[in-house]
C-alpha positions as CSV (number, residue, x, y, z in Angstrom):
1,X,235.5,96.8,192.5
2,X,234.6,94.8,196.2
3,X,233.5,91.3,195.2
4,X,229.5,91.1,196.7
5,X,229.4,89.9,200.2
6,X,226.5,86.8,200.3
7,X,226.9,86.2,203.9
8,X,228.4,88.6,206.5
9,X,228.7,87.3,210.2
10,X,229.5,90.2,213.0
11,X,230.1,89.1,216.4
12,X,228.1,86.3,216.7
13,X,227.7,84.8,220.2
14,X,226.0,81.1,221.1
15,X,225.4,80.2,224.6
16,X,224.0,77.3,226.4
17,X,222.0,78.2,230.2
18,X,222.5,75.5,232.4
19,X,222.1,75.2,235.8
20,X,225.0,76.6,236.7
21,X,225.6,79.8,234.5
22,X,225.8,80.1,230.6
23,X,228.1,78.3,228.7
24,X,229.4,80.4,226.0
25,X,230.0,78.0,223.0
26,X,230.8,80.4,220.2
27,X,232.7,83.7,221.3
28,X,232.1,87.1,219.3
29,X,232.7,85.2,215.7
30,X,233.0,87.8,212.8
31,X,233.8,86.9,209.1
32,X,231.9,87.5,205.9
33,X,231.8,85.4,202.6
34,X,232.3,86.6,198.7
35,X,230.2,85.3,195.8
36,X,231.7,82.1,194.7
37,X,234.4,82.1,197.6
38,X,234.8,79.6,199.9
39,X,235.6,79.6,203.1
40,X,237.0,77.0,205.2
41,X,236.4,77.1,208.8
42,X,238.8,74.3,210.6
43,X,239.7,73.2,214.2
44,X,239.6,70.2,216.6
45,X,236.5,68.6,218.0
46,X,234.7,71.5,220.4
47,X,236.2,74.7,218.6
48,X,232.8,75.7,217.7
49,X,232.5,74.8,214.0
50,X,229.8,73.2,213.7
51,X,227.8,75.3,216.2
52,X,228.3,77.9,213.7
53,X,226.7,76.6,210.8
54,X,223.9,75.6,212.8
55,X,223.5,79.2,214.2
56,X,223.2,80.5,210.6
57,X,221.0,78.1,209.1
58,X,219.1,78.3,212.2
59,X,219.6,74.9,213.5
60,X,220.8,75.2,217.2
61,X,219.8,72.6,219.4
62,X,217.8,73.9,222.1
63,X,218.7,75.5,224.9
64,X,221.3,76.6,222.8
65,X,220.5,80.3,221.7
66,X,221.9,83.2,219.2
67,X,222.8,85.8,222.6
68,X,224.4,88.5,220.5
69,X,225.6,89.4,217.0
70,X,223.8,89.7,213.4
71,X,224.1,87.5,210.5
72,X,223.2,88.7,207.3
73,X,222.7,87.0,204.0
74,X,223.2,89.6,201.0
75,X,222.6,92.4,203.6
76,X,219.0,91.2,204.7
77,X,219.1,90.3,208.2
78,X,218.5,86.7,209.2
79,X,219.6,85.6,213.0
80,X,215.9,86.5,214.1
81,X,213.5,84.5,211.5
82,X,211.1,81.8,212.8
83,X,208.6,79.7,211.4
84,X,207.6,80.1,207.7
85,X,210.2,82.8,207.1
86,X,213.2,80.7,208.5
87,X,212.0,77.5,206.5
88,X,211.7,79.2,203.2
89,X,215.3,80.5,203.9
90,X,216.3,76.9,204.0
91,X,217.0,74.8,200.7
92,X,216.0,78.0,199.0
93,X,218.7,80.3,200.0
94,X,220.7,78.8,201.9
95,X,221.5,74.9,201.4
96,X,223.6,72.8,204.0
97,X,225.5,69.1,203.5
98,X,225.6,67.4,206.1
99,X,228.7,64.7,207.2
100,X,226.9,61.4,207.2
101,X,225.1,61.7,203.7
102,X,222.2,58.8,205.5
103,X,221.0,61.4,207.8
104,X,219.6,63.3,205.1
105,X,218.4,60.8,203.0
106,X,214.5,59.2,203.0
107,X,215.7,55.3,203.0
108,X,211.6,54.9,202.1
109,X,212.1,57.5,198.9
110,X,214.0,57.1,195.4
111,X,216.6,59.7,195.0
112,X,214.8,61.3,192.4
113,X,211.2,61.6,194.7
114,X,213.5,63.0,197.1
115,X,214.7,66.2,194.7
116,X,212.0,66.3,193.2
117,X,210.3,67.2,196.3
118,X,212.7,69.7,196.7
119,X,212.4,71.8,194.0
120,X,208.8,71.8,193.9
121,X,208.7,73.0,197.1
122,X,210.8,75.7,196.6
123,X,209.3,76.2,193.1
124,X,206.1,75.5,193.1
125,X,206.0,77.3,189.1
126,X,207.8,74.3,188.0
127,X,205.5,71.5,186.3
128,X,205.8,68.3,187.4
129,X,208.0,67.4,184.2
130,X,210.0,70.2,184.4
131,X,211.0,69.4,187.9
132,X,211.9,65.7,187.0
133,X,214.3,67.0,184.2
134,X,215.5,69.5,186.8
135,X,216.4,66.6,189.5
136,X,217.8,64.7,186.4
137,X,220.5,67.7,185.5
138,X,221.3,68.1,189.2
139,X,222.5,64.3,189.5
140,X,223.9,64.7,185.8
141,X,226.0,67.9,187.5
142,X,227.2,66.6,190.6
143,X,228.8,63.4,188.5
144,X,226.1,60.6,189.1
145,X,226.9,57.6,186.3
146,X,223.9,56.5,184.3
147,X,222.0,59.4,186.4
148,X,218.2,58.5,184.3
149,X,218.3,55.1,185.4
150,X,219.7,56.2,188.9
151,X,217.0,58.7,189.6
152,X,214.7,55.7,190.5
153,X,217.2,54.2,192.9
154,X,216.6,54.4,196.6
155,X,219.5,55.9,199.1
156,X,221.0,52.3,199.9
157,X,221.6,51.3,196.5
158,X,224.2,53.8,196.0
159,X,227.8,54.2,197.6
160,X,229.2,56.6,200.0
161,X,230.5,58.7,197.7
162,X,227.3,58.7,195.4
163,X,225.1,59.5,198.1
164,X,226.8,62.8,198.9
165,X,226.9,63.6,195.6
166,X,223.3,63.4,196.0
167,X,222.7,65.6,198.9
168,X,225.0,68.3,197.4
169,X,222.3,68.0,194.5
170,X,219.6,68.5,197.3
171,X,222.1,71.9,198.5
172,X,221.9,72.7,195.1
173,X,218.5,72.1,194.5
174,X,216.9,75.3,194.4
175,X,219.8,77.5,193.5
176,X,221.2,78.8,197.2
177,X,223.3,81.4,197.3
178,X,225.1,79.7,200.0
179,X,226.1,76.9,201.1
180,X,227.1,75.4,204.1
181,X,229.1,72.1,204.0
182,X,229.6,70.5,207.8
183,X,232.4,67.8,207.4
184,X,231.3,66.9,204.1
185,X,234.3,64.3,203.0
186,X,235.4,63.1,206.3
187,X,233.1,59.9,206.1
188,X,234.8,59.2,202.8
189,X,237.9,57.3,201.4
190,X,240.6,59.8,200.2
191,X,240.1,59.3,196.2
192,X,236.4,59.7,196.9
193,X,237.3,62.8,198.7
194,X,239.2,64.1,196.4
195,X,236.3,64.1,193.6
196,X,233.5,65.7,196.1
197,X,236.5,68.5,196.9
198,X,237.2,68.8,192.6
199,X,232.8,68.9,192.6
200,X,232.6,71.7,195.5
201,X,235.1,73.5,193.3
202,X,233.3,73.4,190.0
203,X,230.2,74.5,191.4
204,X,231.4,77.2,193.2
205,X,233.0,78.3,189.9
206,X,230.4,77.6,187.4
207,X,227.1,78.7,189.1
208,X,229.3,81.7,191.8
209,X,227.4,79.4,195.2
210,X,229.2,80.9,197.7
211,X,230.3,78.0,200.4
212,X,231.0,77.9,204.4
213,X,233.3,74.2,204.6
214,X,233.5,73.0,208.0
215,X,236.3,70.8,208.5
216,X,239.0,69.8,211.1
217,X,241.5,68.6,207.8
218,X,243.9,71.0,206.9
219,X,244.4,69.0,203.8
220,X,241.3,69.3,202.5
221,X,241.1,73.5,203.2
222,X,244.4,73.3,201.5
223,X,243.1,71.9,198.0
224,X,239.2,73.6,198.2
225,X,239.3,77.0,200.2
226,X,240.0,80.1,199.2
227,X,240.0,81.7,202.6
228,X,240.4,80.0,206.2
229,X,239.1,80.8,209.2
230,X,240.7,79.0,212.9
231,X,238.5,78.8,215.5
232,X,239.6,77.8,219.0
233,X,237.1,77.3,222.0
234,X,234.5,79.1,220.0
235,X,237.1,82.2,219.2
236,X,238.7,82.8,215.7
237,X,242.2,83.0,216.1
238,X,243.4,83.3,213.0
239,X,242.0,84.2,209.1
240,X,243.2,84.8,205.7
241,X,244.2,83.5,202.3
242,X,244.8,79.7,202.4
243,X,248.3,80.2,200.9
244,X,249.2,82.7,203.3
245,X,248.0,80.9,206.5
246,X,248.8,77.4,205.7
247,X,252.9,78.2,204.7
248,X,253.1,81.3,206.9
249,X,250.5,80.6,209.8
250,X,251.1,83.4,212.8
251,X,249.1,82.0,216.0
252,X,250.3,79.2,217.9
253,X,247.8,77.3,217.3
254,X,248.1,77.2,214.0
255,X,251.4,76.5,213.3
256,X,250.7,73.6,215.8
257,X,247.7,72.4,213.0
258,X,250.1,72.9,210.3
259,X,252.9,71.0,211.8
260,X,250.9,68.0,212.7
261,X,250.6,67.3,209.0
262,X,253.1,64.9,207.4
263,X,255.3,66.3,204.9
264,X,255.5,64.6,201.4
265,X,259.0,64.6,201.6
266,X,259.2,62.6,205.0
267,X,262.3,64.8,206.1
268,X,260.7,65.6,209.8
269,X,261.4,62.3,212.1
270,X,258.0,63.7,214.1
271,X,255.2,65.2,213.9
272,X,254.6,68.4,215.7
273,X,252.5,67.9,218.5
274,X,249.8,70.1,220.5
275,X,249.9,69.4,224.5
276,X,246.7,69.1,226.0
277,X,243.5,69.5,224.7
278,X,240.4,72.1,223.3
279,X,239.5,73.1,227.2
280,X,235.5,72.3,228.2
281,X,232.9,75.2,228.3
282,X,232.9,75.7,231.9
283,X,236.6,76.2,232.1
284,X,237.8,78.1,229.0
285,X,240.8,80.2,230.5
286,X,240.6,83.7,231.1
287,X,243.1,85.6,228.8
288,X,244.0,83.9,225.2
289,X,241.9,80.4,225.4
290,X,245.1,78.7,224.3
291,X,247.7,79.9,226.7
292,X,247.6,76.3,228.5
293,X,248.8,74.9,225.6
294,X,251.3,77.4,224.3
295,X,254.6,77.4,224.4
296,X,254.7,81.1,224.2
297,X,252.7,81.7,227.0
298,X,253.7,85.3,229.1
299,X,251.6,86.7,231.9
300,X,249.8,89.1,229.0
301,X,248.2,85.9,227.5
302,X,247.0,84.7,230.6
303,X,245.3,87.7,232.5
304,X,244.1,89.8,228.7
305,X,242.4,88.3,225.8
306,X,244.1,89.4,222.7
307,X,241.6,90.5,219.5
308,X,242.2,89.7,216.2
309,X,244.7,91.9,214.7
310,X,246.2,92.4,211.2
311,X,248.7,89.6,210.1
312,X,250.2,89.7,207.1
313,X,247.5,89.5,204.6
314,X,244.8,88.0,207.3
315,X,244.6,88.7,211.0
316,X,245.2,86.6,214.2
317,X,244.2,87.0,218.1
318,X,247.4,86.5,219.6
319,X,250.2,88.7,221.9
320,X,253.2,87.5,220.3
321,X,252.8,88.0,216.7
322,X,256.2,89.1,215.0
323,X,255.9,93.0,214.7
324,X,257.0,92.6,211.0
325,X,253.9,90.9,210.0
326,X,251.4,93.7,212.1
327,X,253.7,96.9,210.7
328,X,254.8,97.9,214.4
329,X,258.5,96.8,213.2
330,X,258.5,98.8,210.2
């Protein structure tokens, strides 16, 4: 049986108009989430992550715009709501964590106001006492110590690593079926980390969320993601089972990521490095977006942009993959 696809994303295009022309942030994006999957979406600063989030949750800065593709959540179209219909898709269907837990936190409002408010906004059949225990379980869920006392405490009173647990609670608060987590542990030291990654997990497992985690650490995709997409200049170029891309990666750019990482065994004397950097929006190459940077580079990369093709168990957008991954050597 096909596991049920909660968000599917075909060819979605974000531009900017300027003065000059349009500025083509995201580039014909395609990839589709399972119940209780999640997906890691990873790159450098100005791939386009982030962008994408927004774009589904509806969140694009202005002028920024959706110029082409559909999203669809559980096969109801959803790129073109406005208003009441795009804030009831909010919280309610779709929940989103943001990086710096303060940003979405009232400092003027206890915790517990703050998800309570929530909830009964999203379900207004809830009595007042039933959506006080309900904010009380949701801080009981995401780990919150002594969580009866500590639904009367206000934002500042609690840690880092308690107040994302927190918004995660708000994500969760009315039961999404998605949700979409933009740099969610990068503000965080690495044991706190490691419990907000072991959290995501749970949830995913116990209540089938589905969740889009935006990051630019491999590590973290490694230990949380079941699949990974690697966007470059607003282009996937690669996707596929973590296991799969992380030890076997096939586009140059990600066997750059992968060999930046230190290795636990210290046996490499350096670190891989990537030359150059993610290129600007006005001046993303024509051809494959990374061929400045690629050691690999033939006259095909540079004049035709490669599309994503099957890899091994995923697919990557590059000219050079080894024919044994793509069947052509077989």
């Amino acid at each position: 049986m096909s596991p049920e696809i909660v968000l599917d994303v075909r060819g979605l295009t974000v531009e900017f108009p300027t003065r000059n022309g349009i500025l083509t942030a995201v580039d014909n994006v395609s990839f589709s989430i399972a119940k209780g999957e999640i997906l890691g979406v990873v790159g450098e600063s100005g791939a386009g992550k982030s962008l994408t989030g927004a774009a589904i949750i509806g969140l694009l800065e202005p002028p920024g715009r959706v110029a082409k593709g559909e999203i669809r959540l559980k096969g109801e179209r959803i790129d073109g709501l406005a208003g009441e219909a795009l804030r009831r898709l909010r919280g309610r269907r779709v929940g989103m964590v943001f990086q710096d837990p303060l940003t979405s936190l009232n400092p003027l409002y206890t915790v517990g106001d703050q998800l309570i408010e929530t909830i009964s906004t999203h379900r207004p059949d809830l009595s007042a006492s039933a959506a006080r225990e309900r904010a009380l379980s949701l801080l009981i869920d995401v780990g919150i110590p002594a969580a009866k006392d500590r639904l009367f405490a206000y934002p500042h009173q609690f840690s880092g690593g308690m107040r994302q647990r927190v918004v995660i609670a708000l994500a969760l608060a009315a039961e999404p079926e998605l949700v979409i987590a933009d740099e969610p542990t990068t503000a965080l030291d690495v044991s706190v980390q490691a419990q907000i990654i072991a959290l995501l997990k749970r949830l995913c497992a116990e209540r089938g969320t589905s969740v889009m985690l935006i990051t630019h650490d491999m590590g973290v995709i490694a230990e949380t993601c079941d699949r990974v997409a690697v966007l470059y200049a607003g282009r996937i170029v690669e996707i596929g089972p973590v296991a799969d891309v992380i030890h076997r990666p096939c586009h140059p750019y990600t066997i750059g990521l992968m060999g930046a990482i230190p290795a636990l065994d210290g046996e490499e004397d350096r670190l891989t490095q990537i030359p150059g950097s993610m290129p600007r929006l006005s001046a993303i190459p024509q051809g494959c977006a990374f061929h400045p940077r690629c050691a690999r580079t033939s006259q095909t990369c540079i004049d035709e942009r490669p599309l994503l093709t099957a890899a091994g168990s995923g697919s990557a957008a590059c000219w050079h993959i080894d024919p044994a991954l793509t069947g052509a050597g077989s």
